[in-house]
C-alpha positions in Angstrom: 35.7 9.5 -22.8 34.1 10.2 -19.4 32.4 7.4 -17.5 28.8 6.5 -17.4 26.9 5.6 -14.3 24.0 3.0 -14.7 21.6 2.5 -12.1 19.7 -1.1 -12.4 16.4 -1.2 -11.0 13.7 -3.8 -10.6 10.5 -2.2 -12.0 8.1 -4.9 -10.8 9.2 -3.4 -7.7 8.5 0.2 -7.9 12.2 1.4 -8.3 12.2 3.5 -11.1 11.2 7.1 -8.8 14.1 6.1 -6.6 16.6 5.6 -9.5 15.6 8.6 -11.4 15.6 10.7 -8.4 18.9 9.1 -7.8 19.9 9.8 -11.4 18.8 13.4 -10.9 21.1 14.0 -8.0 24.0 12.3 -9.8 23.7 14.8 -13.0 23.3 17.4 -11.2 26.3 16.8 -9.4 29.0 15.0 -11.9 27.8 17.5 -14.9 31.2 18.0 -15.5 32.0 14.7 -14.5 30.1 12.1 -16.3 29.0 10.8 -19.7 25.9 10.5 -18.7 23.3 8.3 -16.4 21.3 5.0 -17.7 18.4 3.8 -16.0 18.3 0.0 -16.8 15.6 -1.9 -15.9 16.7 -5.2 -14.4 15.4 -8.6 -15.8 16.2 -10.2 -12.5 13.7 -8.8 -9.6 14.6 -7.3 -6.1 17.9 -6.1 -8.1 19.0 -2.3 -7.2 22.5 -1.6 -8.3 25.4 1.3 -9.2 27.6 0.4 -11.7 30.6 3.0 -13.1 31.7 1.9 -16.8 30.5 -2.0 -15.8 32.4 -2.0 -12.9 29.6 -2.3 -9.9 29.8 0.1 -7.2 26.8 -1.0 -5.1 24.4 -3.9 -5.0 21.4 -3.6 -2.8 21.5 -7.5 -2.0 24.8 -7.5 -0.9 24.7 -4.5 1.4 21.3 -5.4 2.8 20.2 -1.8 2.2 19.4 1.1 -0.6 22.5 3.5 -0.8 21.4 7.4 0.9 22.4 9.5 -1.9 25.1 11.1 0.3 27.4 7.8 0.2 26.6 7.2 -3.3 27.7 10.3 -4.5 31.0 9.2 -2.5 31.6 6.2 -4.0 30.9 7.8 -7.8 33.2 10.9 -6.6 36.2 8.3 -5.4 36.4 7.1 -8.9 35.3 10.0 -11.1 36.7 13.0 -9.4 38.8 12.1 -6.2 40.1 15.9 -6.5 36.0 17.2 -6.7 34.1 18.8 -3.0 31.2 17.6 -2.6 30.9 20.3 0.1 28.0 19.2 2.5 27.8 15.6 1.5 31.9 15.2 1.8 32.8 12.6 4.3 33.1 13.8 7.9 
């Protein structure tokens, strides 16, 4: 079964455009790749995080900072798809 990515959000907020543009960019990329992208809205507020099959990725409290979409798609392609190019996103 391939993996699914969840995005947790904090709707009171105003998250959920970021994490569905987010969750647009990830489909787009890991069609091949994923299950599937879930937008969860969190329970807990000022929560942003990336999680891969419950294992989390990224947590905006922790890093201080929202991911750019270039190292998030890193981080999902490390553990997806180490083999896949991400062509002008791949680490330099």
């Amino acid at each position: 079964m391939k993996p699914t990515v969840t995005l947790e959000y904090c709707p009171k907020c105003g998250w959920l455009m970021r994490s569905a543009w987010m969750a647009q960019e990830l489909l787009t990329t890991f069609t091949d790749d994923v299950h599937g992208v879930l937008l969860h809205p969190s329970e807990f507020s000022g929560r942003f995080s990336v999680s891969v099959d419950g294992v989390k990725i990224f947590d905006r409290k922790e890093a201080g900072r929202f991911p750019d979409i270039k190292e998030l798609k890193q981080l999902i392609r490390d553990i997806v798809n180490p083999e896949k190019s991400l062509g002008h996103s791949e680490k330099k």
